[in-house]
N, CA, C and O atoms as a GROMACS GRO file, in nm:
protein
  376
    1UNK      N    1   7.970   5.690  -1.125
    1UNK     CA    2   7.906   5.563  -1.097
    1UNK      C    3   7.922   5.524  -0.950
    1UNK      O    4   7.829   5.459  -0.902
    2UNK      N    5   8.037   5.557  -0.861
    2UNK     CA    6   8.074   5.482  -0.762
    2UNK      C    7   7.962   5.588  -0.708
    2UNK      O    8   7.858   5.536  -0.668
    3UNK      N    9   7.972   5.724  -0.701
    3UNK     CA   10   7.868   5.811  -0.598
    3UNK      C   11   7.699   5.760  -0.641
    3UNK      O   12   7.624   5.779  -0.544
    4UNK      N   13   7.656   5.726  -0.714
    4UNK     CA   14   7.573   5.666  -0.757
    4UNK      C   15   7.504   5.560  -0.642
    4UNK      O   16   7.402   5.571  -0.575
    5UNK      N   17   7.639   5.418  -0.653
    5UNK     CA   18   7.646   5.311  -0.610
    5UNK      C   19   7.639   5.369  -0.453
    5UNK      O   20   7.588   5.294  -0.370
    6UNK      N   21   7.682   5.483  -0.415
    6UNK     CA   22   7.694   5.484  -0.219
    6UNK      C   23   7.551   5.584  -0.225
    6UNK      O   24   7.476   5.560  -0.131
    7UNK      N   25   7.514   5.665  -0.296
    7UNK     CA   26   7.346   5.708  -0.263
    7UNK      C   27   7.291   5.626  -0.235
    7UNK      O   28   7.245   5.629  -0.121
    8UNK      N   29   7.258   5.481  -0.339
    8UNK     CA   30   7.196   5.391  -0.355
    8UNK      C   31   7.211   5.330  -0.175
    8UNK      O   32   7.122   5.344  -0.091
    9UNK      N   33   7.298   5.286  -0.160
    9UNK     CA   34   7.385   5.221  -0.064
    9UNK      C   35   7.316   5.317   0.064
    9UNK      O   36   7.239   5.254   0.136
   10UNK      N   37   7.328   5.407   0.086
   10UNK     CA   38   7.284   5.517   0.178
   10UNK      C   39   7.155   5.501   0.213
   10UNK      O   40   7.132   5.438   0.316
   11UNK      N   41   7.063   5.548   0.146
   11UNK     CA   42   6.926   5.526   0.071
   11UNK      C   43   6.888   5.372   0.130
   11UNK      O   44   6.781   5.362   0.191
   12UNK      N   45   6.977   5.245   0.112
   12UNK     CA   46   6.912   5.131   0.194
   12UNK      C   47   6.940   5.111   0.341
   12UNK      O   48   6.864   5.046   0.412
   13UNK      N   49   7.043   5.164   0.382
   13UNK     CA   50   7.116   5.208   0.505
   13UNK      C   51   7.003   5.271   0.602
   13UNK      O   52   6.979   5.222   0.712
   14UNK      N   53   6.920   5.408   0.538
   14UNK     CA   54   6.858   5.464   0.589
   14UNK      C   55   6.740   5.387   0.618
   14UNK      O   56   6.726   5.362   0.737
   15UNK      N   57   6.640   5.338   0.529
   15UNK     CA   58   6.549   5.239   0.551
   15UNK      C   59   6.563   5.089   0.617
   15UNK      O   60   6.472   5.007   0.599
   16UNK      N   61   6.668   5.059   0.686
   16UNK     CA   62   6.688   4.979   0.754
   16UNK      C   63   6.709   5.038   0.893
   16UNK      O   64   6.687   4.989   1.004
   17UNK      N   65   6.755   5.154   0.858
   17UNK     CA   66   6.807   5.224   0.994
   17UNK      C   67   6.656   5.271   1.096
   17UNK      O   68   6.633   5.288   1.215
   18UNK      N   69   6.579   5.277   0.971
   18UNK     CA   70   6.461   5.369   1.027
   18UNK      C   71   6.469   5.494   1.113
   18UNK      O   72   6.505   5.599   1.060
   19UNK      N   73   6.432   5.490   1.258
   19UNK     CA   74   6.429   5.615   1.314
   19UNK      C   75   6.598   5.560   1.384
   19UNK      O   76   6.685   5.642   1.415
   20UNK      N   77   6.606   5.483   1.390
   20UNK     CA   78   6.793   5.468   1.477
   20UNK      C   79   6.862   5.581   1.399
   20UNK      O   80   6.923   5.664   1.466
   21UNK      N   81   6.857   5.594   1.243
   21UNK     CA   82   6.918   5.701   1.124
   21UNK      C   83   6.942   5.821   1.233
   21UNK      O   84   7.038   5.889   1.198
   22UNK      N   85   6.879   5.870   1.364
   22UNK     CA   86   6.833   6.000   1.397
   22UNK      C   87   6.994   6.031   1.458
   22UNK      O   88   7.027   6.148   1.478
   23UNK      N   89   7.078   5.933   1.482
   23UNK     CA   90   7.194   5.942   1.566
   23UNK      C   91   7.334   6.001   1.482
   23UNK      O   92   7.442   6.041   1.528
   24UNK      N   93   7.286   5.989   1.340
   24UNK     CA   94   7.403   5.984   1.284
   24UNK      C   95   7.368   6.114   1.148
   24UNK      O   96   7.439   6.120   1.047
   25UNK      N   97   7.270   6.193   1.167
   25UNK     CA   98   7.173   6.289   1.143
   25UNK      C   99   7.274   6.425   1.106
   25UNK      O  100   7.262   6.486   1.000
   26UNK      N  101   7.397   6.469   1.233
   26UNK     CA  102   7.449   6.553   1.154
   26UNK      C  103   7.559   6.510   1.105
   26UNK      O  104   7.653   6.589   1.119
   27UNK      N  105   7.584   6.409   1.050
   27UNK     CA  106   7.704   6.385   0.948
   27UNK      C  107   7.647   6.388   0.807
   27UNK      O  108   7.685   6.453   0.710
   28UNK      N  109   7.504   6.264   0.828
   28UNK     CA  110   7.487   6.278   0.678
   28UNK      C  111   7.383   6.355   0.622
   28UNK      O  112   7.349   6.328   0.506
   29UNK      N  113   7.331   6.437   0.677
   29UNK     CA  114   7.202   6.568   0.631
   29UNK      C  115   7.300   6.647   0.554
   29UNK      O  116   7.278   6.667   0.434
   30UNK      N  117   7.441   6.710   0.631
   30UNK     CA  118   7.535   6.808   0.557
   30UNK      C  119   7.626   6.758   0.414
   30UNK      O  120   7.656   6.829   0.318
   31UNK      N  121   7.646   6.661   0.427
   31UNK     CA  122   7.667   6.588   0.305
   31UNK      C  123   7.524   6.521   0.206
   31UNK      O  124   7.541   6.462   0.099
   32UNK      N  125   7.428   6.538   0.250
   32UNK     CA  126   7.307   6.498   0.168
   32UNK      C  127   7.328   6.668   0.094
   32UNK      O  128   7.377   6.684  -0.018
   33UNK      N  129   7.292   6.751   0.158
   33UNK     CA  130   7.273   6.878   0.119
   33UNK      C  131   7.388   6.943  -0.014
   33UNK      O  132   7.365   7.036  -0.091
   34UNK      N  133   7.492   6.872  -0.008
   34UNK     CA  134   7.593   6.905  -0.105
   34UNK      C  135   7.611   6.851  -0.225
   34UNK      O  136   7.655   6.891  -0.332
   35UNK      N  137   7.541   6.687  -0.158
   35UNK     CA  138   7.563   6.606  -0.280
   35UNK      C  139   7.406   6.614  -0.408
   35UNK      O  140   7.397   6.566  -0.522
   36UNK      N  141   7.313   6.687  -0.336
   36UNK     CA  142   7.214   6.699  -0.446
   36UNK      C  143   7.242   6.805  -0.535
   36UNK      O  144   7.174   6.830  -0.635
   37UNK      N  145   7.352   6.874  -0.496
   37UNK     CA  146   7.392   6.951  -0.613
   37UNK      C  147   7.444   6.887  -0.709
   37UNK      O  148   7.443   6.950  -0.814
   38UNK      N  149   7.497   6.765  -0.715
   38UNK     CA  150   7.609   6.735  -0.846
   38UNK      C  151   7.532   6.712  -0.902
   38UNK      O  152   7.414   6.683  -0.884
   39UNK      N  153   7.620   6.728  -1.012
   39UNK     CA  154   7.595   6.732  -1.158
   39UNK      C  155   7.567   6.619  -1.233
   39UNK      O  156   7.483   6.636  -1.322
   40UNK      N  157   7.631   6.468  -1.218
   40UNK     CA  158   7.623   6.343  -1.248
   40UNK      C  159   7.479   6.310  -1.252
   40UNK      O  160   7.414   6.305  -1.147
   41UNK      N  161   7.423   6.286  -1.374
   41UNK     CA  162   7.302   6.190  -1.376
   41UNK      C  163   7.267   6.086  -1.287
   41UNK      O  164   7.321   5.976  -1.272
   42UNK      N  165   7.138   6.152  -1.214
   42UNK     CA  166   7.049   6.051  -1.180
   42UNK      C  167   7.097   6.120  -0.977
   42UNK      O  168   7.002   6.106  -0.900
   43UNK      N  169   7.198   6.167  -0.928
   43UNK     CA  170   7.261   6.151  -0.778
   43UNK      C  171   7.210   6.258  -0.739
   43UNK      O  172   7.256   6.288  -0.630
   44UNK      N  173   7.137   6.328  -0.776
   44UNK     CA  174   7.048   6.458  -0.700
   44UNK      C  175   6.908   6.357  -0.676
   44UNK      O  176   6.877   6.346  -0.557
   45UNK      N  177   6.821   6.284  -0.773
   45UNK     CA  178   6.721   6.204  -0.696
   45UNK      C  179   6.774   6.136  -0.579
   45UNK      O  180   6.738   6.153  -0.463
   46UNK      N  181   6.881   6.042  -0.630
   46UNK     CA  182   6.897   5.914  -0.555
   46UNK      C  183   6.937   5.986  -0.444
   46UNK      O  184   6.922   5.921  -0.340
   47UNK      N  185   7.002   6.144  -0.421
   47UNK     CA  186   7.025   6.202  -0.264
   47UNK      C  187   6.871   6.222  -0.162
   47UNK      O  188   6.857   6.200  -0.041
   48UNK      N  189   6.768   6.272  -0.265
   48UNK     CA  190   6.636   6.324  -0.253
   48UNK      C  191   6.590   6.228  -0.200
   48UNK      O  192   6.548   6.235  -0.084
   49UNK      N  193   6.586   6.128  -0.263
   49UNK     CA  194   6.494   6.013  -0.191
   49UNK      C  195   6.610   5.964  -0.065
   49UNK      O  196   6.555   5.890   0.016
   50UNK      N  197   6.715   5.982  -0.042
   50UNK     CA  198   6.772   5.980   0.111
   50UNK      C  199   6.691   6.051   0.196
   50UNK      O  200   6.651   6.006   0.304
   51UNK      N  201   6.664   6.169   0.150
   51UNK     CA  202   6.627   6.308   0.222
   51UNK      C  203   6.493   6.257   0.264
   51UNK      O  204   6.472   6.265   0.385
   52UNK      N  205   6.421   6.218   0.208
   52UNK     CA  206   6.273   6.150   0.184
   52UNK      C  207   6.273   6.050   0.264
   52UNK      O  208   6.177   6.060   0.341
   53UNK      N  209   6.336   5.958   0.283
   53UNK     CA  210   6.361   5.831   0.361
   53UNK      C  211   6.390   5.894   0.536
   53UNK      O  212   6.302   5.859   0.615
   54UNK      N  213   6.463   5.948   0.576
   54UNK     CA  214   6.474   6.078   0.677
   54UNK      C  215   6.365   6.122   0.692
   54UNK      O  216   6.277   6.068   0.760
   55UNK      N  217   6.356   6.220   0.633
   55UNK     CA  218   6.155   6.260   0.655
   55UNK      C  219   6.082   6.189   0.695
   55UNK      O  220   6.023   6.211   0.801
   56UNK      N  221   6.066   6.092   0.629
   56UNK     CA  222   5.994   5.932   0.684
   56UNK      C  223   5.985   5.897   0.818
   56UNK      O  224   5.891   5.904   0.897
   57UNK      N  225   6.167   5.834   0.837
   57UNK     CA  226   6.144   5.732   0.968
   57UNK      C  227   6.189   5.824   1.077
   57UNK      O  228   6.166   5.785   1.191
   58UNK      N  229   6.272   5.982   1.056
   58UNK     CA  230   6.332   6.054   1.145
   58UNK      C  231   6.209   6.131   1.205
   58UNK      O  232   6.125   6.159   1.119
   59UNK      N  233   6.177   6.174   1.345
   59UNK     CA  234   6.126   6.290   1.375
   59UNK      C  235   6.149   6.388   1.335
   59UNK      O  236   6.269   6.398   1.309
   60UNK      N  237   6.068   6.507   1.305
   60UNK     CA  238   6.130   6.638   1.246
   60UNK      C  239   6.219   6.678   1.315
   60UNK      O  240   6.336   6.680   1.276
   61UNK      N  241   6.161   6.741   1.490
   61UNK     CA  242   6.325   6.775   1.568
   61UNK      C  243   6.361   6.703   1.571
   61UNK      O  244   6.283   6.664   1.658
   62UNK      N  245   6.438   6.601   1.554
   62UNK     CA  246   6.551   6.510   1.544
   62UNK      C  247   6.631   6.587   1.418
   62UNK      O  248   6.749   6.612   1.439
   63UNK      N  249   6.590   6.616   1.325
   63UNK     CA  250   6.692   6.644   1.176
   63UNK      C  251   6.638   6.778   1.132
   63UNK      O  252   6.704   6.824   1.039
   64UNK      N  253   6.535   6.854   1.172
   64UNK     CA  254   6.534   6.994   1.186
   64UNK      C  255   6.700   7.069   1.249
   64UNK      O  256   6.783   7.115   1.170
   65UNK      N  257   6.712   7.068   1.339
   65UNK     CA  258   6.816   7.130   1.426
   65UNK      C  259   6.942   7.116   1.328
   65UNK      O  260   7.009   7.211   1.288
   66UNK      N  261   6.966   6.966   1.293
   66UNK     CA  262   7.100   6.925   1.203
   66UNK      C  263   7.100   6.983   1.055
   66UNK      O  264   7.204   7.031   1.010
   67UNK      N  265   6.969   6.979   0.973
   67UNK     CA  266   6.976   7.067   0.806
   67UNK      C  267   7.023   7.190   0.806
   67UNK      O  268   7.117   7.231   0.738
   68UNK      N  269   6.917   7.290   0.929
   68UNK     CA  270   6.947   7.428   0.924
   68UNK      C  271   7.048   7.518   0.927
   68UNK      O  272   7.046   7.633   0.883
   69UNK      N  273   7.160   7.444   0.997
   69UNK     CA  274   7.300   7.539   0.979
   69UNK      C  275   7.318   7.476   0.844
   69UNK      O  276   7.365   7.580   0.798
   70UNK      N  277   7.319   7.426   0.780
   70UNK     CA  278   7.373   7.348   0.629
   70UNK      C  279   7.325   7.422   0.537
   70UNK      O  280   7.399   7.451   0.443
   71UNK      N  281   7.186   7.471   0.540
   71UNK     CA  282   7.091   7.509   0.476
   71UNK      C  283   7.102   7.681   0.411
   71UNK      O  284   7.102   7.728   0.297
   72UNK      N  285   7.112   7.746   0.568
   72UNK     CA  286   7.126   7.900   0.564
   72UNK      C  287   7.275   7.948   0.622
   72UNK      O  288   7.316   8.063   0.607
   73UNK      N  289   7.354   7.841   0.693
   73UNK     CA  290   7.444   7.864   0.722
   73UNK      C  291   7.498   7.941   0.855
   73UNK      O  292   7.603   7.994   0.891
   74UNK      N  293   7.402   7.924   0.895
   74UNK     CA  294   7.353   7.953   1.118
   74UNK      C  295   7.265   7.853   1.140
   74UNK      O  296   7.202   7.775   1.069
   75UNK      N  297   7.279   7.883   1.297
   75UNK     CA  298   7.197   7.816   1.402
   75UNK      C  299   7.037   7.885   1.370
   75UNK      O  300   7.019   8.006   1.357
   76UNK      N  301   6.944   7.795   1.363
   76UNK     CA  302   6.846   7.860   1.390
   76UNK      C  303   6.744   7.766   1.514
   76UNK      O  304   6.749   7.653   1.561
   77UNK      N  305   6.660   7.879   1.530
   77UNK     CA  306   6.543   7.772   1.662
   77UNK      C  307   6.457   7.693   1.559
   77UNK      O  308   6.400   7.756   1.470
   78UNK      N  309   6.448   7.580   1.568
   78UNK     CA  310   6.336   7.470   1.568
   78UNK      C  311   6.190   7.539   1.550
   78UNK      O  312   6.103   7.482   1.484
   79UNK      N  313   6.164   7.691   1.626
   79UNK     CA  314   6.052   7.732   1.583
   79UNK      C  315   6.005   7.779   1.485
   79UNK      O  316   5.892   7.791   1.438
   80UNK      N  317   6.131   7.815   1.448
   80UNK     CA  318   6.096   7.928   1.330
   80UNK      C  319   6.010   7.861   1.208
   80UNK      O  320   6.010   7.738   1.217
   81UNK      N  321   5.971   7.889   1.148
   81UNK     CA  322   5.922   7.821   1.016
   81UNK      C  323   5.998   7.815   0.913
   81UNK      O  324   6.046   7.917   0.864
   82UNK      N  325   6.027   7.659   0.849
   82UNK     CA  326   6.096   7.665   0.740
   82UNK      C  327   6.070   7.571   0.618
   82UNK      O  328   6.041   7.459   0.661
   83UNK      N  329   6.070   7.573   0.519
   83UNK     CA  330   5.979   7.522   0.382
   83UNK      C  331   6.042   7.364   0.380
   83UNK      O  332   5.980   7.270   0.332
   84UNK      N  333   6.199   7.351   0.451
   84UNK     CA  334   6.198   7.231   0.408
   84UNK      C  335   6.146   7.110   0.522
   84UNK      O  336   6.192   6.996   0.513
   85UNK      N  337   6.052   7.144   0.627
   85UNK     CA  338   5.988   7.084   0.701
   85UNK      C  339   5.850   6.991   0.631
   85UNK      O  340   5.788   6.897   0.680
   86UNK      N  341   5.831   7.080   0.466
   86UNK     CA  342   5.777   6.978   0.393
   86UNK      C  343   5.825   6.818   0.342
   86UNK      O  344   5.751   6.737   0.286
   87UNK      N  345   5.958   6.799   0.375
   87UNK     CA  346   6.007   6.705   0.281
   87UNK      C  347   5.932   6.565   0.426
   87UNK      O  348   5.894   6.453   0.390
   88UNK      N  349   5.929   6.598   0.538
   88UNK     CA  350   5.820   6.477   0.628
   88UNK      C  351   5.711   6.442   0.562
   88UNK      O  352   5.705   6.320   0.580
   89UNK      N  353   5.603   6.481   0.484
   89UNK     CA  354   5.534   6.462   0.452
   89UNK      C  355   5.519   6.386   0.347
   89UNK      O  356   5.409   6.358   0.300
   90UNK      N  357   5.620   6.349   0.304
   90UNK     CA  358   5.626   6.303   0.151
   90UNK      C  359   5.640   6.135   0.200
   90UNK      O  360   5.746   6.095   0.247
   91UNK      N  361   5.560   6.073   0.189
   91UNK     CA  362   5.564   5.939   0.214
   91UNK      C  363   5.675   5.828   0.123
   91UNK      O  364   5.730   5.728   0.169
   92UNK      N  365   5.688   5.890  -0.038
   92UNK     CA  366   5.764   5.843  -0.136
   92UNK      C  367   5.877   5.827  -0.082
   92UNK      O  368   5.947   5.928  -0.083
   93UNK      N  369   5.950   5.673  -0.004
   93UNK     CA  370   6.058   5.682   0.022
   93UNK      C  371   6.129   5.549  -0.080
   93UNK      O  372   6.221   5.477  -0.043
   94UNK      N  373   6.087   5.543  -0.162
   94UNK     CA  374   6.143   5.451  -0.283
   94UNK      C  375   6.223   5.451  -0.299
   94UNK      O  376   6.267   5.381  -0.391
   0.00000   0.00000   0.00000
């Protein structure tokens, strides 16, 4: 319940933060990325729609550079192509 209560919490953080969110990008992308694994009902959306909210108000290079070591676990270039450059597009930041 309490991880629940700080997604939630996060999630309004971010939408207030809007694009300012871009500063504080690699602390919580690497902990977004871990926490949509758990297991607890309902805290893999409520991380998603963090992720979604990011997409939103962040520039891509702004939080491109910060997912990708999290992601594959190296540095990669900004050029390369990568699938989760879809999650900008998703306007749903509910």
């Amino acid at each position: 319940r309490a991880r629940a209560r700080a997604a939630a919490l996060l999630h309004a953080t971010l939408v207030v933060a809007g694009p300012e969110a871009a500063a504080q990008l690699k602390t919580v992308l690497p902990g977004c990325v871990r926490a949509i694994r758990d297991k607890e009902a309902g805290i893999a959306e409520l991380v998603a729609k963090c992720v979604r909210a990011i997409g939103h108000f962040v520039p891509i290079d702004s939080w491109l550079a910060a997912i990708l070591p999290a992601l594959t676990g190296r540095p990669r270039r900004i050029e390369q192509p990568v699938n989760i450059a879809r999650l900008a597009d998703n306007p749903d930041i509910n």
